[in-house]
N, C-alpha and C positions, 0 to 999 in steps of 0.2 A: 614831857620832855622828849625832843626828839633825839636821837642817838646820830651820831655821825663817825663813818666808818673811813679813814685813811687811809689809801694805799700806795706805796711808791714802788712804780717801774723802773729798773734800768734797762738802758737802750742801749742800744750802738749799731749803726745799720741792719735796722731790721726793720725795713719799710715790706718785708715779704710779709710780714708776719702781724705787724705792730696793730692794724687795723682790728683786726681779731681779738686784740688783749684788749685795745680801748671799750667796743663796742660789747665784750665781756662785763668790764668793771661798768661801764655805763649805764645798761640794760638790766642792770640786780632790780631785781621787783625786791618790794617792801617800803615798808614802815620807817624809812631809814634815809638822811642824806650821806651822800659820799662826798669825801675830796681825792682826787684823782691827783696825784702828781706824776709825771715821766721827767727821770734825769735820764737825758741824752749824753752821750759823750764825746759829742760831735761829731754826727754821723756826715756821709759826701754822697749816701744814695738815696736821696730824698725822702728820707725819714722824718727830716725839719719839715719839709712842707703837708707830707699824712699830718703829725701834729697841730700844724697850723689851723689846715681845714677843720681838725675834728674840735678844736680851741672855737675855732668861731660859729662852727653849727651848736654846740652845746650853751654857747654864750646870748645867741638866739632863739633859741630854742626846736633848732630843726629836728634836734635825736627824741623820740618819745620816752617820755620822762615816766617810770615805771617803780620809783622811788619817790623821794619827798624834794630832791633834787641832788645833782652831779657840780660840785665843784674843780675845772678844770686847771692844772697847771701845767708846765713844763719849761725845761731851763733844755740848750745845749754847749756843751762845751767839756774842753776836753777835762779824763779824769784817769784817777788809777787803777778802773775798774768795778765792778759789779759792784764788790762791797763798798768799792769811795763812793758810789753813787746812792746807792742806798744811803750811806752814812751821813 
């Protein structure tokens, strides 16, 4: 049985940064798949589109797969914060 490991990011204009978290949770070597989720909280500095791209190279298979494989998701829209988002 393979194990599959869940992680949820909350966002909110962090297109400085977000790249870095994705390509972290992405790139985990092992024996293991992931499901990635980012809730956004509707960000205006193109934070939506970082997500975008990294939704469609992982759905392709452009990011070297170092795991059993990366399920990607992401929602944006507004929230009540870190914890709504997580929640």
């Amino acid at each position: 049985m393979v194990r599959t490991f869940h992680v949820v990011t909350p966002a909110f204009n962090s297109a400085d940064y977000i790249e870095r978290t994705l390509a972290s949770v992405a790139l985990q070597a092992g024996d293991f798949k992931v499901h990635h989720h980012v809730q956004d909280g509707g960000s205006a500095d193109g934070t939506t589109d970082i997500l975008r791209r990294w939704s469609h190279a992982l759905a392709y298979g452009l990011i070297p797969q170092l795991n059993r494989g990366v399920h990607f998701t992401f929602t944006s829209q507004p929230d009540a914060g870190m914890y709504d988002a997580i929640a």
